[in-house]
C-alpha positions as a Python dict, from the first residue, in 0.01 Angstrom:
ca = {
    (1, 'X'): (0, 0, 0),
    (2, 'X'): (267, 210, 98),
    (3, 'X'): (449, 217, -248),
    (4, 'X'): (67, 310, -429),
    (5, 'X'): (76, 571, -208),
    (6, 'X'): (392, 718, -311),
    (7, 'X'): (311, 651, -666),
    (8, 'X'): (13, 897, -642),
    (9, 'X'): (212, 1123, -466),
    (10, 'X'): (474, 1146, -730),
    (11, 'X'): (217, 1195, -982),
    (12, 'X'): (46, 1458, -762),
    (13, 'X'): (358, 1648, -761),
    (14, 'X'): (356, 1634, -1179),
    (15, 'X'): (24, 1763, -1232),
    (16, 'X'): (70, 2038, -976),
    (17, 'X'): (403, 2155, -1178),
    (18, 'X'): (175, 2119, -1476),
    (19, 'X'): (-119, 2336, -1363),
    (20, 'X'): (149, 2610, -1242),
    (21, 'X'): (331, 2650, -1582),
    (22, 'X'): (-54, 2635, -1789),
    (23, 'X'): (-134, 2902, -1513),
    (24, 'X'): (178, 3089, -1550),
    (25, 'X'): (163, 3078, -1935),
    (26, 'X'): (-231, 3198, -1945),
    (27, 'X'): (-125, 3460, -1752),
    (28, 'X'): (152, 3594, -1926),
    (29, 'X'): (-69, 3589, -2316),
    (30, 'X'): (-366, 3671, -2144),
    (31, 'X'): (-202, 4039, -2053),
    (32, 'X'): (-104, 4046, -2404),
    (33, 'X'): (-426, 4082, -2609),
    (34, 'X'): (-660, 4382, -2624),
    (35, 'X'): (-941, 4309, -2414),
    (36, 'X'): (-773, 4227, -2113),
    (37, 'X'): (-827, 4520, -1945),
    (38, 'X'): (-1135, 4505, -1978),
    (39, 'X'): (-1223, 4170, -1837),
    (40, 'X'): (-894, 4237, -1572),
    (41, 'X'): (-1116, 4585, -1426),
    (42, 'X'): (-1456, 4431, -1403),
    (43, 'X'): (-1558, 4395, -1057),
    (44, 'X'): (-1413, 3993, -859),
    (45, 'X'): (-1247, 3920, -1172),
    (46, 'X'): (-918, 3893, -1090),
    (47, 'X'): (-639, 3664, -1208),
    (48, 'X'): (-807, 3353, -1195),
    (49, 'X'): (-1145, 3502, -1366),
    (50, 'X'): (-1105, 3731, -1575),
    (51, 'X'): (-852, 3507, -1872),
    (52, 'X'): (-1179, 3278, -1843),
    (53, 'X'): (-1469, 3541, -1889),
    (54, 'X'): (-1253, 3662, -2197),
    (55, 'X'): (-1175, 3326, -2326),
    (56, 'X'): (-1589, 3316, -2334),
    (57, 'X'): (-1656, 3602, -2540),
    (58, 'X'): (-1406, 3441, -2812),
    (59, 'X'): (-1251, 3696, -3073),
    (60, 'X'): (-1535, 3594, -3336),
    (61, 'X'): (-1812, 3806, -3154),
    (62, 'X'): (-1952, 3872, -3472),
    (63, 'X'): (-2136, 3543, -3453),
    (64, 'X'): (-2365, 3705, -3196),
    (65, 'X'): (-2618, 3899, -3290),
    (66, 'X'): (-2741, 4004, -2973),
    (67, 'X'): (-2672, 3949, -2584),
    (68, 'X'): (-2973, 3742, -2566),
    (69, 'X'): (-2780, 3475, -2858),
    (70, 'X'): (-2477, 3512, -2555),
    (71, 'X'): (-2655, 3435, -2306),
    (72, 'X'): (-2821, 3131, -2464),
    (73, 'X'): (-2453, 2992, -2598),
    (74, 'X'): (-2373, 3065, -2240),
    (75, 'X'): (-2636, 2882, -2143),
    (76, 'X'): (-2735, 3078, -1882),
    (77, 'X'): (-3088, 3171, -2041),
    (78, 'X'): (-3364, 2950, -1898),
    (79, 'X'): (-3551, 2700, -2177),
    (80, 'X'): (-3947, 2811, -2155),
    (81, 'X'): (-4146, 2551, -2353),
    (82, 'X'): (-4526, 2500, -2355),
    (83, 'X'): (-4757, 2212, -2447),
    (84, 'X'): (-5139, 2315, -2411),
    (85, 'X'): (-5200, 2489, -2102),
    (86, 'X'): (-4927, 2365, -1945),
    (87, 'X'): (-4559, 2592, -1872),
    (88, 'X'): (-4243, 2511, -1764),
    (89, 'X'): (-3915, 2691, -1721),
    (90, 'X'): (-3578, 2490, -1710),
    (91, 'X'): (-3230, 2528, -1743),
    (92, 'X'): (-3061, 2396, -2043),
    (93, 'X'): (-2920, 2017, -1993),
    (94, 'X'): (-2669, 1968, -2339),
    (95, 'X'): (-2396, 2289, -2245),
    (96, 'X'): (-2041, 2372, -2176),
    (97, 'X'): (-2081, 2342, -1797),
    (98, 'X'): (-1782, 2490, -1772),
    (99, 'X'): (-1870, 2801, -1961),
    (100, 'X'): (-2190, 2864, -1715),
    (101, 'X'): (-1959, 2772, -1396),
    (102, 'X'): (-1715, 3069, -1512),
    (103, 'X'): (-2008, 3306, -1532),
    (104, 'X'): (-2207, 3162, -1242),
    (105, 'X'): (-1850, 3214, -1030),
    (106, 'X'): (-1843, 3554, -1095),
    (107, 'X'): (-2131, 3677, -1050),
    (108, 'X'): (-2117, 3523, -692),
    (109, 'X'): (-1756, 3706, -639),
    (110, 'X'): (-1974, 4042, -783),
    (111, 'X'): (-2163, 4044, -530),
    (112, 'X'): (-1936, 4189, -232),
    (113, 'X'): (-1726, 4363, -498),
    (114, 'X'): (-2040, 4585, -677),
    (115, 'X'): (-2327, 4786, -477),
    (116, 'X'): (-2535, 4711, -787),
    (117, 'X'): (-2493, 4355, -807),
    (118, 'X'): (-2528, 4298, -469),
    (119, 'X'): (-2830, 4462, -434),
    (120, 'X'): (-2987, 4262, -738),
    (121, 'X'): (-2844, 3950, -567),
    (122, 'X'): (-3018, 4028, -235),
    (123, 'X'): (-3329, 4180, -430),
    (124, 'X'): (-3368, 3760, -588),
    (125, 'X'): (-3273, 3580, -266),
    (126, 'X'): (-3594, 3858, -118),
    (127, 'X'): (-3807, 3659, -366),
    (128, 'X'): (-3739, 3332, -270),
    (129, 'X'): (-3464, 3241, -487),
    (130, 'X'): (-3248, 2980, -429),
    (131, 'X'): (-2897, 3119, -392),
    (132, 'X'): (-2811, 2914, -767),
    (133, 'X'): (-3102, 3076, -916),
    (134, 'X'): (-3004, 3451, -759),
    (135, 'X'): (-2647, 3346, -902),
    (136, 'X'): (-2784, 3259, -1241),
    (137, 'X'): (-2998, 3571, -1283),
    (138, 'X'): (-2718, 3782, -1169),
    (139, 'X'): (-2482, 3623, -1431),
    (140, 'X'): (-2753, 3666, -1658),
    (141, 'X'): (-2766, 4018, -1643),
    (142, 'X'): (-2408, 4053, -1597),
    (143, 'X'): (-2371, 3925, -1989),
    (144, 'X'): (-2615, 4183, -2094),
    (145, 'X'): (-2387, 4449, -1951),
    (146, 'X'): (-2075, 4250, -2067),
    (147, 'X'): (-2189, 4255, -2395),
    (148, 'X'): (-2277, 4578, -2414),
    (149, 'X'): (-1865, 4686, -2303),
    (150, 'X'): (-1726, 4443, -2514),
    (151, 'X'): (-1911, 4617, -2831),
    (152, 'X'): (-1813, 5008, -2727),
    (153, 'X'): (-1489, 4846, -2666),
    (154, 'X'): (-1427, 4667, -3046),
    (155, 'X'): (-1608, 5009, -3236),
    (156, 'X'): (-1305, 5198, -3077),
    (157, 'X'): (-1066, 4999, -3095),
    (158, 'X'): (-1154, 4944, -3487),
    (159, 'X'): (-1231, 5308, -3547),
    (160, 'X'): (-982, 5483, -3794),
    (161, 'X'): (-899, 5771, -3473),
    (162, 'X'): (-762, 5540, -3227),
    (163, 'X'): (-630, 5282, -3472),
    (164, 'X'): (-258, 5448, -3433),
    (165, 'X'): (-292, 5417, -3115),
    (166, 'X'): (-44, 5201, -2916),
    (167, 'X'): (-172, 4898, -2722),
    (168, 'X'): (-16, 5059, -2408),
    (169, 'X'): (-258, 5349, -2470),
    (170, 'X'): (-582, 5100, -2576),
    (171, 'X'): (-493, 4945, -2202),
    (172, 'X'): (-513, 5176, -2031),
    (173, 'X'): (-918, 5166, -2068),
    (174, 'X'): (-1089, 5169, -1782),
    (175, 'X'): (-1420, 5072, -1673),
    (176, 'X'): (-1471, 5447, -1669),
    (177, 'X'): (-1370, 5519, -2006),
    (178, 'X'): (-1658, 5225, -2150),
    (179, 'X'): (-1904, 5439, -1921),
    (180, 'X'): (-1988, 5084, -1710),
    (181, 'X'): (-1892, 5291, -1385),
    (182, 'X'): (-2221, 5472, -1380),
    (183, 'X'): (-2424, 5117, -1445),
    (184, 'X'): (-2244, 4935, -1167),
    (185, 'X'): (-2259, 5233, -943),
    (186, 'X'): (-2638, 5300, -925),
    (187, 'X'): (-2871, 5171, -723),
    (188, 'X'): (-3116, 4935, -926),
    (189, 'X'): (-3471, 5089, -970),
    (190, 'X'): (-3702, 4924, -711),
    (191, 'X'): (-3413, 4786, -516),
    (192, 'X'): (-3483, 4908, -159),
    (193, 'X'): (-3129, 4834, 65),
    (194, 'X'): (-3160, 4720, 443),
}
C-alpha cells in the first residue's frame, strides 16, 4: 500500500508543476491581447477570472447577434417551452458546464465587490430564490452588460482615430472610459437596501 501511495504522490507532484506553468503561461498571453483590461477591471475578476470570462466572449463576436444569442450559448438563459396549457421553465441540460460555472462564479464574487450587483443579488434571494437561481440571474444580467462593453470596446478599438494608437494606450481603458462605472454604481430601480 505504501508504495501506491507514493506513486500517487509522485504523480500529484507532476500535475501540480503542470497546472502552475498552464497558469503561469495563461497569464503571461492573457495580458497580451486587447481586451484584457477590460475583463482584468470588471468587478471579482481577478487573475483567476477574468482570462476565463474573456476566453468566453471568443474573438469571433460577430457570430452574436445580440446578448440574448450570448446568453443562450452561455447557457445561462432559462428554456421556456409550452404544451397546451401547461408551462415550464428549465435550465438547459446539453452545455459547456464549464462556460456557465465561469459566469455563475463571478457573478457570486460580484456580489461583495459591486453595490449594484449585490443589491440585485439580495433583491432575488428577497423573492425566494435559491442562492443558484439569484447566481444565475445575476450572471444573466451581468452578460447583458458584458456585452454591451465588449461592443463600445471593439467600435473603438476598430475606429480609424484610435487605430494608431499604441496597445499601451488602448490598455489603459478603464471601466470608466466604457461608461460601465455609472451602471455598476447606481442603485437598481425598485431595489430598496436594508
Amino acid at each position: 500500500m505504501t508504495i501506491l501511495i507514493e506513486a500517487l504522490v509522485e504523480q500529484l507532484r507532476v500535475s501540480l508543476q503542470a497546472i502552475a506553468r498552464f497558469d503561469a503561461e495563461i497569464s503571461t498571453v492573457s495580458k497580451t491581447l486587447p481586451d484584457y483590461p477590460l475583463f482584468s477591471a470588471l468587478p471579482g475578476a481577478g487573475a483567476a477570472l477574468a482570462p476565463r470570462l474573456l476566453v468566453a466572449f471568443g474573438e469571433q463576436r460577430q457570430r452574436y447577434e445580440s446578448a440574448a444569442e450570448f446568453q443562450k450559448y452561455t447557457v445561462i438563459a432559462p428554456v421556456t417551452e409550452s404544451s397546451g396549457k401547461k408551462h415550464w421553465v428549465h435550465w438547459r441540460v446539453r452545455c459547456s458546464t464549464f462556460l456557465r460555472q465561469t459566469f455563475v462564479e463571478w457573478a457570486a464574487e460580484t456580489i461583495t465587490r459591486s453595490f449594484w450587483a449585490g443589491a440585485y443579488y439580495r433583491q432575488q434571494r428577497a423573492k425566494g430564490c435559491s442562492r443558484q437561481a439569484a447566481l444565475r440571474a445575476l450572471a444573466y444580467k451581468w452578460i447583458r452588460i458584458l456585452s454591451i462593453a465588449v461592443g463600445k470596446h471593439e467600435r473603438r478599438t476598430m475606429s480609424p482615430r484610435t487605430s494608431t494608437r499604441s496597445s499601451v494606450a488602448v490598455r489603459r481603458y478603464s471601466l470608466q472610459s466604457w461608461g460601465l462605472q455609472k451602471i455598476l454604481d447606481r442603485q437598481p430601480q425598485g431595489v430598496t437596501l436594508p
